[in-house]
C-alpha angles and dihedrals in degrees: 000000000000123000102257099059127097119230114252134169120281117229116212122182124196133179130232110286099032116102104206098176099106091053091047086052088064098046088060104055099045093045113027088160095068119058115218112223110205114207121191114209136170119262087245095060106032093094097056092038084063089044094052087047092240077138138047080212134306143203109270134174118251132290104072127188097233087183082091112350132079120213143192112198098216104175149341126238137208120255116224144183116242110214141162115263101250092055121123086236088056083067092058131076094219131352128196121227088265089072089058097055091106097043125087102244111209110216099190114203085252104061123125112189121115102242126184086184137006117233128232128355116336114226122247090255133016119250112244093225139013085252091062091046092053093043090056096046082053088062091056088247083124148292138288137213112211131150110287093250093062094056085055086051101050094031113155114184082239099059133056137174146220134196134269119229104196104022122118104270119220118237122210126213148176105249134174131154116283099234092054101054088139129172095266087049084052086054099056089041088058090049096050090040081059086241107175104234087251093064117125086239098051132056117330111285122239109268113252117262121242117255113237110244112240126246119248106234104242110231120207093241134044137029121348089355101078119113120238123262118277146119110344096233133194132252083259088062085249116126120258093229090233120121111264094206091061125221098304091054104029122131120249135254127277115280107316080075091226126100119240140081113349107246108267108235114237 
């Protein structure tokens, strides 16, 4: 953020299936000063939620309209079958929509996934939502094949899944209009990237400290290492008991003012 800009609360949509808390974990600790709003939406309506601005950005699932509209694709899931425990499916580790040919095959209004063909039998009506369709494959009417985090979402201790092999799979991605990419957008881009806070594309990175200059040893001879001028001392650390200013700059005596001998008392 630069300087000038005052702190305000992040918006952050997500649809049904995506489990933003670790990024908002981060958030939180990196910017404490701006609280981060999480708003859930439909598939259907995430994209003119971001274009009304009812969201900073939000986690949406692929394709995305770039006309207006910039993405990250983040990750892929696996595509499953939902179906009730006692199912033939439910005996296998993985099935392929040929397996399903004989299954209705509920495609709720709010699917997402890019089919070329449905598989299997197609009910008589579409599910609104991918609730009504579980609850429908819960009552044994027919299956359902959803993102496997959908199936978590929606888990009853009566139904289980198993994967697709060859169904369509649902990306996710980080996605915000193009004309409103501000400072605090930049900032979740750089957490879902994984960015250190350091990062030149993240906050501003703590100024490097000064190193300390190092002290020169002092040696007992030469240049600035020569001791100043004192008492001449002996090996033993005494002092040798000759004058340290030499003959041109020696004291005088006591009292008689001349060097020699001292007066010896009667």
């Amino acid at each position: 953020m630069t300087g000038s800009e005052v702190p305000h609360s992040f918006r952050l949509a997500y649809v049904p299936g995506v489990t933003p808390s670790k990024w908002v974990r981060i958030w939180n600790e990196r910017l404490p000063d701006v609280p981060l709003t999480l708003v859930a939406v439909s598939p259907v309506e995430a994209f003119g939620v971001l274009r009304a601005g009812g969201a900073d950005a939000g986690f949406v699932r692929l394709p995305v309209d770039r006309d207006d509209l910039s993405a990250i694709p983040l990750y892929t899931e696996t595509t499953v079958v939902v179906v009730p425990k006692d199912h033939l499916v439910a005996a296998a580790e993985e099935v392929s929509t040929e397996d399903l040919a004989d299954e209705i095959v509920f495609h709720p209004l709010d699917d997402t996934l890019a089919w070329e063909q449905l598989p299997g039998k197609p009910a008589i009506e579409r599910p609104e939502t991918t609730a009504d369709a579980i609850e429908l494959v819960a009552a044994g009417v027919g299956v359902l094949v959803v993102p496997q985090s959908l199936a978590r979402l929606h888990h009853r201790k009566d139904l289980t899944y198993r994967p697709v092999t060859d169904a369509p799979a649902s990306r996710v991605a980080l996605s915000w209009p193009q004309e409103e990419t501000t400072d605090l957008v930049e900032e979740f881009i750089g957490i879902v990237r994984g960015r250190t806070v350091n990062s030149t594309r993240g906050r501003a990175p703590t100024p490097p400290q000064p190193k300390a200059k190092r002290k020169r040893p002092e040696t007992g001879t030469g240049g600035g290492g020569q001791r100043k001028a004192g008492a001449a001392k002996t090996s033993s650390g005494k002092p040798t008991g000759k004058n340290p200013r030499g003959a041109a700059g020696g004291t005088k005596g006591a009292k008689g003012g001349k060097g020699g001998k001292p007066r010896r008392r009667p």
